[in-house]
N, CA, C and O atoms as a MOPAC input file, in Angstrom:
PM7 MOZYME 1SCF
protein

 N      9.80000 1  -152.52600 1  -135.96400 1
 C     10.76200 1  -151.54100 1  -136.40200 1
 C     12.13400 1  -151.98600 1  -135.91000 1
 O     12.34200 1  -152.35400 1  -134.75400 1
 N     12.84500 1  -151.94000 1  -136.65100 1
 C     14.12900 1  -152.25600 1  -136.60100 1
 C     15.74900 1  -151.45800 1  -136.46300 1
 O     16.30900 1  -151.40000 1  -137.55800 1
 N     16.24400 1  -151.08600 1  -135.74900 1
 C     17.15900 1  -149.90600 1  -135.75800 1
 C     18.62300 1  -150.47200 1  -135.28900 1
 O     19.06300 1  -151.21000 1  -134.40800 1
 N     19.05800 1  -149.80000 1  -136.24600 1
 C     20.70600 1  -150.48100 1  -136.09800 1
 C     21.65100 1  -148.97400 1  -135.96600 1
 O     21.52700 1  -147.79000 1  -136.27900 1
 N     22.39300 1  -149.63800 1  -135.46800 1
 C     23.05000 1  -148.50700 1  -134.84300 1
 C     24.52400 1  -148.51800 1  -135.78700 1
 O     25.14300 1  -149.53000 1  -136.11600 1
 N     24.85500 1  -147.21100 1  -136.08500 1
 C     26.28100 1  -147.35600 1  -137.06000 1
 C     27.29000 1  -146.42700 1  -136.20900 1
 O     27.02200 1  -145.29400 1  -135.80900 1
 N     28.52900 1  -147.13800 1  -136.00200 1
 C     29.57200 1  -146.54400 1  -135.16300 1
 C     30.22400 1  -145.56900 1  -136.11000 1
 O     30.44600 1  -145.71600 1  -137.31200 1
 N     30.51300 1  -144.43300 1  -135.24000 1
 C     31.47400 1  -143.37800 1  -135.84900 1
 C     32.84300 1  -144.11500 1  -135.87800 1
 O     33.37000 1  -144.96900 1  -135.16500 1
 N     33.36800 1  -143.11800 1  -137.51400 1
 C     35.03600 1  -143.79800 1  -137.38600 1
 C     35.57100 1  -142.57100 1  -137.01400 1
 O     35.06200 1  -141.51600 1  -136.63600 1
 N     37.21800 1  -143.11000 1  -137.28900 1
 C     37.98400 1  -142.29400 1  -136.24700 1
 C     38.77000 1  -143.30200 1  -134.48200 1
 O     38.48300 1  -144.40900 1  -134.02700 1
 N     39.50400 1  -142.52100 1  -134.11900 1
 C     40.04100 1  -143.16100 1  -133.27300 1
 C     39.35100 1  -143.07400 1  -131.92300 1
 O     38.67700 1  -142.04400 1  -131.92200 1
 N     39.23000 1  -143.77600 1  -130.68700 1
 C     38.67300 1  -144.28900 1  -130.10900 1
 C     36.85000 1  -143.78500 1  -129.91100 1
 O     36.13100 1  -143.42600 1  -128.97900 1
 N     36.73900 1  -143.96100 1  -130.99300 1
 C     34.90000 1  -143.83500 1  -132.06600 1
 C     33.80300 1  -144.25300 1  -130.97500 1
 O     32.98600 1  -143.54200 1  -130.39000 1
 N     34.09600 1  -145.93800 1  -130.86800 1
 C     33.60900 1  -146.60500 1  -130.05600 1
 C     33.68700 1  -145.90700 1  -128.64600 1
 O     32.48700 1  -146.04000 1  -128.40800 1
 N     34.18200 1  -145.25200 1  -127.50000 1
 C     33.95800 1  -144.81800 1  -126.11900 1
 C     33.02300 1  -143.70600 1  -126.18200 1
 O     32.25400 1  -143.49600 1  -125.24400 1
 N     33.03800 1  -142.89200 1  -127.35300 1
 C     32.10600 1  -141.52300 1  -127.78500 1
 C     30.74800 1  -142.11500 1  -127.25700 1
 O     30.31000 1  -141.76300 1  -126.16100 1
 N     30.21400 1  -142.84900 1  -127.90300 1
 C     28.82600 1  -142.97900 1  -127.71000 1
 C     28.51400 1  -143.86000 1  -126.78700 1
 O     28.92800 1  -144.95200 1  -127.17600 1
 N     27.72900 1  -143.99900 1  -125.22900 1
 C     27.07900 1  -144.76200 1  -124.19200 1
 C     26.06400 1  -145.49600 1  -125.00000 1
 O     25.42400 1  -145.21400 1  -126.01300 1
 N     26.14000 1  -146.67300 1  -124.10600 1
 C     24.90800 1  -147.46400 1  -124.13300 1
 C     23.51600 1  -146.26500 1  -123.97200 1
 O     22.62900 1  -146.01600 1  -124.78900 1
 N     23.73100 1  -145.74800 1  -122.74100 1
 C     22.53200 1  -144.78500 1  -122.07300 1
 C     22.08100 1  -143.54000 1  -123.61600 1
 O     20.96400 1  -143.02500 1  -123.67300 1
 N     23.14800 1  -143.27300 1  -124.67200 1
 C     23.04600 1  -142.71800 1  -125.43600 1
 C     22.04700 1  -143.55600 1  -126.55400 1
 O     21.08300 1  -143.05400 1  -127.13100 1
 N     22.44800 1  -144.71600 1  -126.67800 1
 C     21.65400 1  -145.19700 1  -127.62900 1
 C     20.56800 1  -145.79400 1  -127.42400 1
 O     19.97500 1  -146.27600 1  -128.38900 1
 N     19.92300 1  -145.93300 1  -125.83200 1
 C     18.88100 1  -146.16000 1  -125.62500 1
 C     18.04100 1  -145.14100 1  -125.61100 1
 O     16.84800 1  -145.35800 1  -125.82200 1
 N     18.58700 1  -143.62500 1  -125.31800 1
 C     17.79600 1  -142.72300 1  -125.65100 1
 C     17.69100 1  -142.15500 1  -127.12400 1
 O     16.93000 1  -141.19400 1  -127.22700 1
 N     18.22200 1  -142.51100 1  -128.10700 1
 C     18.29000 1  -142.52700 1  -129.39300 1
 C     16.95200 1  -143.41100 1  -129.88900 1
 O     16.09100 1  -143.06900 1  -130.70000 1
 N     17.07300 1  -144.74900 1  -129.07700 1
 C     16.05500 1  -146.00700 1  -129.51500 1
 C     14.96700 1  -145.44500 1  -129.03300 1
 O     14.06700 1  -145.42200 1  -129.87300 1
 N     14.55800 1  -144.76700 1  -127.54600 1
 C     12.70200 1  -144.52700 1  -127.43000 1
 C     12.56900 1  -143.69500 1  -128.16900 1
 O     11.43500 1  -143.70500 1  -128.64800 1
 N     13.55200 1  -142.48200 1  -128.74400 1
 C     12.95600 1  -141.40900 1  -129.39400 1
 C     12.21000 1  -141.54600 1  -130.78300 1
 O     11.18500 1  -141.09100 1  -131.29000 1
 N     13.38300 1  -142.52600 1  -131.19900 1
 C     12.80900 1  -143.08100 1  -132.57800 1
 C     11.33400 1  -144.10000 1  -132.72300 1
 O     10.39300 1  -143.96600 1  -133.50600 1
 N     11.49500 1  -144.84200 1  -131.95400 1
 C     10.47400 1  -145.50800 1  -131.64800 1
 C      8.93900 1  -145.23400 1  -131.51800 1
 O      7.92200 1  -145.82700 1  -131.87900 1
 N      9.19900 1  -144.15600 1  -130.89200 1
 C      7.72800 1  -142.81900 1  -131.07800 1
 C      7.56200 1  -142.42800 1  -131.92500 1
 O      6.57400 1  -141.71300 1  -132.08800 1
 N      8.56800 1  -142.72400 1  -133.06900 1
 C      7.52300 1  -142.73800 1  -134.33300 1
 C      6.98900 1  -143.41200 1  -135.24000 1
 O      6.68300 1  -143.07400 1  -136.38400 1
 N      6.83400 1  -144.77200 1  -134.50300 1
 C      5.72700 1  -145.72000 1  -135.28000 1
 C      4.21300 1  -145.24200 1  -135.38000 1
 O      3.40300 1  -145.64600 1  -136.21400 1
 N      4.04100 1  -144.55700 1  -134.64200 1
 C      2.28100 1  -143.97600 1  -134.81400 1
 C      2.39800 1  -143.46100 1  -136.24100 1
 O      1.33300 1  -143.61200 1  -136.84000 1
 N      3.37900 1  -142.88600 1  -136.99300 1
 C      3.09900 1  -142.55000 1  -138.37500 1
 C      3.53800 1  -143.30100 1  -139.59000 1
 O      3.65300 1  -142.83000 1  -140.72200 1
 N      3.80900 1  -144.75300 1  -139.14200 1
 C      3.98600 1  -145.46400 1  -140.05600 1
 C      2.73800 1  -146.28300 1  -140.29300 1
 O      2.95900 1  -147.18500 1  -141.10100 1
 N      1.72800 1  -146.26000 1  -139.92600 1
 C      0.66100 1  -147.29700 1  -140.01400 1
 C      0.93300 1  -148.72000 1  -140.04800 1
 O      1.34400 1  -149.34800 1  -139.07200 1
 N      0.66300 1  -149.28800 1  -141.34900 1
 C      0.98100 1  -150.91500 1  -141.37300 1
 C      2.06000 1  -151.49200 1  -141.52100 1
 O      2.16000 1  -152.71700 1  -141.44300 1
 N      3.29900 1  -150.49500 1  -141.82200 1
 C      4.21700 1  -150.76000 1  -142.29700 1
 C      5.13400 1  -150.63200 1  -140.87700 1
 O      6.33500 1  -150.55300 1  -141.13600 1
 N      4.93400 1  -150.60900 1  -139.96400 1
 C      5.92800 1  -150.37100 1  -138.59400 1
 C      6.70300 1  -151.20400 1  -138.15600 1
 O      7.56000 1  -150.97300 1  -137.30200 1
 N      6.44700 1  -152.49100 1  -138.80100 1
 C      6.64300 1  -153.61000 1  -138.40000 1
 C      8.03700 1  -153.75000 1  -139.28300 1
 O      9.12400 1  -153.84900 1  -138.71300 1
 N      7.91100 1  -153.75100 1  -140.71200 1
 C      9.49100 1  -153.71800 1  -141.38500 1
 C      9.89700 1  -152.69900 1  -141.65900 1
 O     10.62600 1  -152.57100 1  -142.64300 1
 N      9.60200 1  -151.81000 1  -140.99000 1
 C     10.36300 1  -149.93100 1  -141.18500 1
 C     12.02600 1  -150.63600 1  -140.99300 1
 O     12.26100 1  -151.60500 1  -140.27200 1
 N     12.76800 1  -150.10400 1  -141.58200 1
 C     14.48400 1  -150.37600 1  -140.87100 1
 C     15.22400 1  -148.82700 1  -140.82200 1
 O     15.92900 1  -148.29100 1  -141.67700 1
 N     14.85700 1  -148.40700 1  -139.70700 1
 C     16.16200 1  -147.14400 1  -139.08400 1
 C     17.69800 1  -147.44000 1  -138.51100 1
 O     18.06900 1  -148.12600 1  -137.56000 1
 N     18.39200 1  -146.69200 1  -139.41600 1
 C     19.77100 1  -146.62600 1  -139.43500 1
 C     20.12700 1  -145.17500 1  -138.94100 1
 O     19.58900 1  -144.10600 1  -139.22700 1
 N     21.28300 1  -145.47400 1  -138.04200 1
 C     21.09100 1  -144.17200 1  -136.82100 1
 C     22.78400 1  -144.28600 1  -136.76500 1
 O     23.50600 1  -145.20200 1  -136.36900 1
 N     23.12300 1  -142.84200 1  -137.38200 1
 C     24.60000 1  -142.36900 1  -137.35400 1
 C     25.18300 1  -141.26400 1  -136.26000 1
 O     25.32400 1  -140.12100 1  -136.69600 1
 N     25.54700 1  -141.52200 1  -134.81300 1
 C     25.79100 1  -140.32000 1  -133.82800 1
 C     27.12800 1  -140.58000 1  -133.75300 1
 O     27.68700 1  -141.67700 1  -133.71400 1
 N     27.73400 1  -139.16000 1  -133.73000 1
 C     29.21500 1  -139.18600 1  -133.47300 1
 C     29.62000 1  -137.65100 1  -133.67900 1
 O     28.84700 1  -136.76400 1  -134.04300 1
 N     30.77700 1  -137.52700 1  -133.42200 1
 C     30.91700 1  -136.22700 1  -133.52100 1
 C     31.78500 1  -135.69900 1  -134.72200 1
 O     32.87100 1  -136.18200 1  -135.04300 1
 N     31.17200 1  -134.66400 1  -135.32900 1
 C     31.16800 1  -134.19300 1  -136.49100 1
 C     32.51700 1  -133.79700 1  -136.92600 1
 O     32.97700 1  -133.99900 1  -138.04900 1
 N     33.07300 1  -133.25400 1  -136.01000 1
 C     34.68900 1  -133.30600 1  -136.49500 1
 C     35.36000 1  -133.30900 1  -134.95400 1
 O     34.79300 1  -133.27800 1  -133.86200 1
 N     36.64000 1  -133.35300 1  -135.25800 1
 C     37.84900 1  -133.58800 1  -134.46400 1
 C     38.49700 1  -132.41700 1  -133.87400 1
 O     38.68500 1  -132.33800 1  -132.66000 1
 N     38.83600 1  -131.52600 1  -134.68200 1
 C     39.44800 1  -129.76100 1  -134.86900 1
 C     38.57200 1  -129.05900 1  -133.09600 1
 O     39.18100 1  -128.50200 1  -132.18300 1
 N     36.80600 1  -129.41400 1  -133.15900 1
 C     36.66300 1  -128.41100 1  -132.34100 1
 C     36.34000 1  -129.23900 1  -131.21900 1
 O     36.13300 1  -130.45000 1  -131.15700 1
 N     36.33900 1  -128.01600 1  -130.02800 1
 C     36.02700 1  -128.24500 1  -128.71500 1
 C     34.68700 1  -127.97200 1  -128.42000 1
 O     34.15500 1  -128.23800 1  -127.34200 1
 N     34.12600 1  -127.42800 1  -129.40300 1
 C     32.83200 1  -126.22700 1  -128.69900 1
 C     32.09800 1  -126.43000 1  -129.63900 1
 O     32.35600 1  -126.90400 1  -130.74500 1
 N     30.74700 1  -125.91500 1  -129.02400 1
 C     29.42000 1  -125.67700 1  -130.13900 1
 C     28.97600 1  -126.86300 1  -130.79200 1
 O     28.99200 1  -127.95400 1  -130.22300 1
 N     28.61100 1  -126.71000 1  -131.87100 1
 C     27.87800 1  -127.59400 1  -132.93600 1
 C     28.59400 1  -128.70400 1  -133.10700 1
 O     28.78700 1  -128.94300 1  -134.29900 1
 N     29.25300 1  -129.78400 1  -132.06700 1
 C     30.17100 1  -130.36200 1  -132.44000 1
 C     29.76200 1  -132.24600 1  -132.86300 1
 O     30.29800 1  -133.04400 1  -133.63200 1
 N     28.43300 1  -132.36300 1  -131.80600 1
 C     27.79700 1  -133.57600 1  -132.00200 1
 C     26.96100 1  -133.17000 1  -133.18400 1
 O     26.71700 1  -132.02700 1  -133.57300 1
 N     26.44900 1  -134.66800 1  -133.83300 1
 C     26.04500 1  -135.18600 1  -135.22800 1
 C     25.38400 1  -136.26400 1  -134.86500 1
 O     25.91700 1  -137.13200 1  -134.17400 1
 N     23.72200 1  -136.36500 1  -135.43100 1
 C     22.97400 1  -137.15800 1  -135.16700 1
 C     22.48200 1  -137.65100 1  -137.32500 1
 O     22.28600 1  -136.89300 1  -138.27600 1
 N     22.47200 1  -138.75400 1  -137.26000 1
 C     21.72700 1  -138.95300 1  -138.66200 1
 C     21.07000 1  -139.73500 1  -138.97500 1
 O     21.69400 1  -140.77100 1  -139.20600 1
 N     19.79900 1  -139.82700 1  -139.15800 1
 C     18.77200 1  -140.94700 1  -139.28800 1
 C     18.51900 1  -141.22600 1  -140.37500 1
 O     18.15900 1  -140.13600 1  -140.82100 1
 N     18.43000 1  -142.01300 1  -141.27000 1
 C     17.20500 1  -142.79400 1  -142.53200 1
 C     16.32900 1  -143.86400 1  -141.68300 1
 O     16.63200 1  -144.82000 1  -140.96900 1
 N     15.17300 1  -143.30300 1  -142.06100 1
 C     13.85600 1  -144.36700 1  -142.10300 1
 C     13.31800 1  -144.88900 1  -143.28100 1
 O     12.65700 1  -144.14500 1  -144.00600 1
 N     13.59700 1  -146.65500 1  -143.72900 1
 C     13.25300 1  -147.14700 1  -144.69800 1
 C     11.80300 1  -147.37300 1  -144.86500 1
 O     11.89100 1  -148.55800 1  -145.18800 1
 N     10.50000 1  -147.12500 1  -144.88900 1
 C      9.85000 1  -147.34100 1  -144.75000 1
 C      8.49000 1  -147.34800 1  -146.15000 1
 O      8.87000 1  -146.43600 1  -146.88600 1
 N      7.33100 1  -147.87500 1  -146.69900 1
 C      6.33200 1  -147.71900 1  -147.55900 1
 C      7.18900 1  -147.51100 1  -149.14600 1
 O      6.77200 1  -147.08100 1  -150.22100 1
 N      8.38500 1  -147.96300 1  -148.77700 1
 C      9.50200 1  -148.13600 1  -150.30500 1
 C     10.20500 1  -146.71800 1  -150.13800 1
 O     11.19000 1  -146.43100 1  -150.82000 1
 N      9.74600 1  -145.98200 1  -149.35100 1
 C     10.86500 1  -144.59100 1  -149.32700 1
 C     11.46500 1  -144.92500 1  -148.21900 1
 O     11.25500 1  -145.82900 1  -147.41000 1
 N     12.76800 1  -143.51500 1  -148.31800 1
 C     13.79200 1  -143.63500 1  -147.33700 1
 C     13.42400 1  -141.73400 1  -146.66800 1
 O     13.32100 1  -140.75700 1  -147.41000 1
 N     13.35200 1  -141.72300 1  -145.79900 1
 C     13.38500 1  -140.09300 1  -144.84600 1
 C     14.58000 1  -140.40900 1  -143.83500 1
 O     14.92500 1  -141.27600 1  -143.03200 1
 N     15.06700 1  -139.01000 1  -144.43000 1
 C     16.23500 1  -138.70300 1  -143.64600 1
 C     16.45500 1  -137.75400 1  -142.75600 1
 O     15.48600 1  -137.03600 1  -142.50900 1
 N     17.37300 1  -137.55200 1  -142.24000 1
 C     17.10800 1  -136.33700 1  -140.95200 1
 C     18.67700 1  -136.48900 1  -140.33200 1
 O     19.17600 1  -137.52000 1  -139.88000 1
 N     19.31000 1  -135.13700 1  -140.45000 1
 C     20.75400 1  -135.40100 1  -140.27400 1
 C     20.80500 1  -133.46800 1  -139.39100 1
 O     20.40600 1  -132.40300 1  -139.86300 1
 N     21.59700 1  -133.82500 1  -137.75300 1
 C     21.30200 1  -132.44200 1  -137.51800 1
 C     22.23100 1  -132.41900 1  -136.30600 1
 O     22.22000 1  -133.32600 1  -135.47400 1
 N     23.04700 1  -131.34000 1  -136.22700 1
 C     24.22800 1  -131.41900 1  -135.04100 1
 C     23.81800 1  -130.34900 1  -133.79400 1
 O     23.07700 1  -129.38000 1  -133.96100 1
 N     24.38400 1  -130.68200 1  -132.64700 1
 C     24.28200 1  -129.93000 1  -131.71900 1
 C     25.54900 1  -129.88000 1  -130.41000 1
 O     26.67200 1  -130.38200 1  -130.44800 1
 N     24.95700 1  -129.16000 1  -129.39200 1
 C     26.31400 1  -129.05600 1  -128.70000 1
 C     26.16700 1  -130.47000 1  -127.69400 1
 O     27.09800 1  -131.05900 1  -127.14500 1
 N     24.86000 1  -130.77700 1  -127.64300 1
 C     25.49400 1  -132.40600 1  -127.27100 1
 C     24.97000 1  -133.34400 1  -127.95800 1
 O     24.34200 1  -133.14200 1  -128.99700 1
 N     25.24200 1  -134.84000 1  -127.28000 1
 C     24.38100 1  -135.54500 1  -127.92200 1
 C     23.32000 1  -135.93100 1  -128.58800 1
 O     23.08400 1  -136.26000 1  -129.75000 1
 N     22.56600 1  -135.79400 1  -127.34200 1
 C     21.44000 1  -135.89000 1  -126.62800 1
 C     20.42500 1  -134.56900 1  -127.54700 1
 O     19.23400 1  -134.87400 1  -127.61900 1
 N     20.83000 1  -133.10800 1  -128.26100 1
 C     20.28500 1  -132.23500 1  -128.32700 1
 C     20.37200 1  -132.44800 1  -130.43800 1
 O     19.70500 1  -132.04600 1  -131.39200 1
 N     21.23700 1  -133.04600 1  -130.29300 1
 C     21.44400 1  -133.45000 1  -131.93200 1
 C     20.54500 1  -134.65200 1  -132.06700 1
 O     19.73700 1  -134.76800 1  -132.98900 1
 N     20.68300 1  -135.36600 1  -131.30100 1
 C     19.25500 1  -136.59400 1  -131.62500 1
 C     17.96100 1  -135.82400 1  -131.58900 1
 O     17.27400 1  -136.02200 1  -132.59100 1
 N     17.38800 1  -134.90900 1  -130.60500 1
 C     16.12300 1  -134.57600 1  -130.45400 1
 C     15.73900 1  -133.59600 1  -132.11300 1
 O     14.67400 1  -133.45800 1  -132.71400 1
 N     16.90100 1  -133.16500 1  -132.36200 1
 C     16.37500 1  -132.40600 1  -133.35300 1
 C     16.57000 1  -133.27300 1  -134.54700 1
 O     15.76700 1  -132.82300 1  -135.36400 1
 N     17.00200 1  -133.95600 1  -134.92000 1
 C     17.06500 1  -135.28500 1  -135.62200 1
 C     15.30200 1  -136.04300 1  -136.08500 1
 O     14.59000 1  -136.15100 1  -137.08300 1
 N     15.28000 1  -136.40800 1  -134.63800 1
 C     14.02900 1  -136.67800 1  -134.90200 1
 C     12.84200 1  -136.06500 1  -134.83000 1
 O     11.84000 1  -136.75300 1  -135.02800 1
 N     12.69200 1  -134.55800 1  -134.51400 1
 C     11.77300 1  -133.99500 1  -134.84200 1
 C     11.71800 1  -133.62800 1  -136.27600 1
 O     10.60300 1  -133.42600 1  -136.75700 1
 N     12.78800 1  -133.51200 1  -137.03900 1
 C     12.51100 1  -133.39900 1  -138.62300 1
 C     12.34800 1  -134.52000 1  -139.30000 1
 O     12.10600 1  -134.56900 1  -140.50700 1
 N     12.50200 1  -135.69700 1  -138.37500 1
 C     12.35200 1  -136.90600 1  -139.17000 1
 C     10.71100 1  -136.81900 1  -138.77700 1
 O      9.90600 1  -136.72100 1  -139.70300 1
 N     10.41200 1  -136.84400 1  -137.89500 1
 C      8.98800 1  -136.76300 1  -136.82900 1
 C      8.10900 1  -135.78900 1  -138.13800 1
 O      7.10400 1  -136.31000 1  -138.62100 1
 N      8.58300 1  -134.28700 1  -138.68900 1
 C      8.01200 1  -133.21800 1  -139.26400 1
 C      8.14300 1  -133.98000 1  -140.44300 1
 O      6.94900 1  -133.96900 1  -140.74000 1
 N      8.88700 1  -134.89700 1  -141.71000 1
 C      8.63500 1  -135.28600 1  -142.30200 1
 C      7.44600 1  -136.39900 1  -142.63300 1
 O      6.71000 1  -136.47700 1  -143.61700 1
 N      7.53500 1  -137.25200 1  -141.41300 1
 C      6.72300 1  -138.49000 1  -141.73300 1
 C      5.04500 1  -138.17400 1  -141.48800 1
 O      4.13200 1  -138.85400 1  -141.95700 1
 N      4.91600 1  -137.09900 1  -140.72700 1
 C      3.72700 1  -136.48700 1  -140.51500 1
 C      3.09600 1  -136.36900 1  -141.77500 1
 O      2.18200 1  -137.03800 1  -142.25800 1
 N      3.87800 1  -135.18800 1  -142.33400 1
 C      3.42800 1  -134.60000 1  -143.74700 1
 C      3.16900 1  -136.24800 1  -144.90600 1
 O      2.26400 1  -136.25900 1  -145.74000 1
 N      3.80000 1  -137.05400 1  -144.78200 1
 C      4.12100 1  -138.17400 1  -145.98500 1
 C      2.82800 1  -138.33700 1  -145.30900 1
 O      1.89400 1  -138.09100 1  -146.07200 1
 N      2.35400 1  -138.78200 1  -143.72800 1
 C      0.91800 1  -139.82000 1  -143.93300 1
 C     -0.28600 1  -138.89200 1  -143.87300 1
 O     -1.41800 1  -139.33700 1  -143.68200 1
 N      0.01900 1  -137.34000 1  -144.06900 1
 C     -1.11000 1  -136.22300 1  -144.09900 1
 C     -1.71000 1  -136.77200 1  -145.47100 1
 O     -2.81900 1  -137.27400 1  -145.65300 1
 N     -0.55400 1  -136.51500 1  -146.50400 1
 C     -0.67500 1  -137.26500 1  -147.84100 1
 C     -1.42600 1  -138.32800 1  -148.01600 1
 O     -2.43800 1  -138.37800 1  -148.71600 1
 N     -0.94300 1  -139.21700 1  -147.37500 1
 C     -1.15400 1  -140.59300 1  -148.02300 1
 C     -2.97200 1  -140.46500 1  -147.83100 1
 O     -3.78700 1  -140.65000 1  -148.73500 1
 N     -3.34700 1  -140.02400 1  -146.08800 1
 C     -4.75500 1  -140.00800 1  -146.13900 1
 C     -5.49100 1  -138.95600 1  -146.78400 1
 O     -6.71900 1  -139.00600 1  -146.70300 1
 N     -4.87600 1  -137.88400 1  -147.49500 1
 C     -5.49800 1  -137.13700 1  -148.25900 1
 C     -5.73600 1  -137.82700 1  -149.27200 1
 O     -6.90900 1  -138.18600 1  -149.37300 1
 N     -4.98200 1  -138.17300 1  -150.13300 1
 C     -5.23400 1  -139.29100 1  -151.40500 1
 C     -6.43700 1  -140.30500 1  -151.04800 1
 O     -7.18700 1  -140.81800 1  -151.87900 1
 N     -6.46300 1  -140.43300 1  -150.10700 1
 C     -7.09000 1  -141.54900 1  -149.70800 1
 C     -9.02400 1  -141.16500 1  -149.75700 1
 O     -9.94500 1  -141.81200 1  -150.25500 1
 N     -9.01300 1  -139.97200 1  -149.07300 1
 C    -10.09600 1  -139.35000 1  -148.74800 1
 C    -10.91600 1  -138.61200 1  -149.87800 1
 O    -12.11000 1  -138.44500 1  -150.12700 1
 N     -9.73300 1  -138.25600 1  -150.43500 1
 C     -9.73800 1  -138.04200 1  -152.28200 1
 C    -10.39900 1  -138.98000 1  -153.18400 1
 O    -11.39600 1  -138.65000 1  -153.82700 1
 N     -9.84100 1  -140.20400 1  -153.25200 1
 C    -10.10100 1  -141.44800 1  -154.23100 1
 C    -11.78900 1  -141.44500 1  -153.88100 1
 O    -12.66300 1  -141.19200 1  -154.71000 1
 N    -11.98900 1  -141.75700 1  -152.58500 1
 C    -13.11100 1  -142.54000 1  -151.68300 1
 C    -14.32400 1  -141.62200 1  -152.33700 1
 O    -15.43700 1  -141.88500 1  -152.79300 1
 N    -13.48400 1  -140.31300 1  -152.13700 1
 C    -14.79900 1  -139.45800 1  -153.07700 1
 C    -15.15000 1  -139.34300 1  -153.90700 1
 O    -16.19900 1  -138.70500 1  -153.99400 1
 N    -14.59900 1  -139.81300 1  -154.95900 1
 C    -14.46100 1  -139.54300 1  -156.19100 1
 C    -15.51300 1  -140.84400 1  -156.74900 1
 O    -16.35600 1  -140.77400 1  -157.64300 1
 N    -15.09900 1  -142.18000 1  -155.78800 1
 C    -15.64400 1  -143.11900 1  -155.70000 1
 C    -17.23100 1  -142.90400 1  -155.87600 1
 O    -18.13600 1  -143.08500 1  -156.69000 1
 N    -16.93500 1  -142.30600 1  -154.34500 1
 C    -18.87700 1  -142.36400 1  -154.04900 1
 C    -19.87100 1  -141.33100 1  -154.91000 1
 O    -21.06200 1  -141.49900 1  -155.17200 1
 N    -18.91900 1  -140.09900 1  -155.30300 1
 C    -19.56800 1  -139.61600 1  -156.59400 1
 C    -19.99300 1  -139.93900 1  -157.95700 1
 O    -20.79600 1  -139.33900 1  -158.67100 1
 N    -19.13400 1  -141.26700 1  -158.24900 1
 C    -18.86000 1  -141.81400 1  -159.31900 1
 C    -20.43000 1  -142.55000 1  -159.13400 1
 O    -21.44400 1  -142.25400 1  -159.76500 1
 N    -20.30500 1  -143.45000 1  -158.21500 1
 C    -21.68100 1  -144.05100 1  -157.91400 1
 C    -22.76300 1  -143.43600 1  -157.63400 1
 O    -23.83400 1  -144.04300 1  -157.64300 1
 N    -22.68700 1  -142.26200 1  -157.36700 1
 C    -24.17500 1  -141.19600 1  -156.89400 1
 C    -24.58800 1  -141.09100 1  -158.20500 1
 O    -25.71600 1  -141.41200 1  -158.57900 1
 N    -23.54700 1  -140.56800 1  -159.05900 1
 C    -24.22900 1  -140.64000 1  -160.58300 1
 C    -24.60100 1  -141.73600 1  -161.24400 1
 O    -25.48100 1  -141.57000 1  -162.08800 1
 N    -23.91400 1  -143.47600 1  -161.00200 1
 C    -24.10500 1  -144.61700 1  -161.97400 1
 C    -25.23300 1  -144.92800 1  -161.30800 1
 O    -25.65900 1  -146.02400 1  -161.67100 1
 N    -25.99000 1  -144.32800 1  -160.35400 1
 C    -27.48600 1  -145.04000 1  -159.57700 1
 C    -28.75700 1  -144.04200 1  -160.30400 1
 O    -29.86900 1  -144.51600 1  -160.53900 1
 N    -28.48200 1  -142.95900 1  -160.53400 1
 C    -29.17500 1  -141.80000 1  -160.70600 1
 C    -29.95600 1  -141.88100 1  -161.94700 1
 O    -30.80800 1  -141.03800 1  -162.23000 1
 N    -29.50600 1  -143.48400 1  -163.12800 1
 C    -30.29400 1  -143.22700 1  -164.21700 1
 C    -31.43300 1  -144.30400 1  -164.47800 1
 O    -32.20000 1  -144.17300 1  -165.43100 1

């Protein structure tokens, strides 16, 4: 998995975000290779933190935004908070609540086909 990090613009953009910020950005994301299966390996996450506007002092002011390229789709997850640190976590729990549901799917289909399979054959033996 691959994650690149995209700097906020704006004037001094670059001092906003710590190293210590984007390493805790990187394990969070990272915990979610368990729901990529085979594909974890060329997933590419692009990770947008900065703060959402200029005007305020307070509140909702940090901005976290993820795409995960992954199985030919892209999941996104874009979510602000009063800090950093609280806009990433919720970031990736909807990225986390999406990718769940995509591989609930994928092995439902899966469990689906297989049956359909072995029914198919319960009957082509039966005559």
């Amino acid at each position: 998995m691959e994650i690149h990090f995209k700097t906020p613009r704006g004037k001094d953009a670059e001092n906003e975000i710590s190293g210590k910020t984007t390493e805790f950005a990187e394990r969070k994301i990272r915990n979610l290779k368990k729901y990529l299966g085979k594909e974890k390996e060329s997933a590419q996450v692009y990770v947008e933190l900065g703060k959402d506007t200029e005007a305020h002092a307070s509140g909702n002011i940090w901005r976290a935004m993820v795409n995960l390229d992954s199985h030919g789709k892209r999941y996104h997850a874009d979510a602000t908070g009063e800090t950093i640190e609280a806009a990433i976590d919720v970031a990736v729990r909807e990225l986390e609540a999406e990718l769940r549901k995509a591989k609930q799917r994928r092995e439902s289909l899966l469990r689906k086909g297989g049956g359909a399979l072995k029914a198919f054959m319960r009957g082509f033996g039966s005559r």
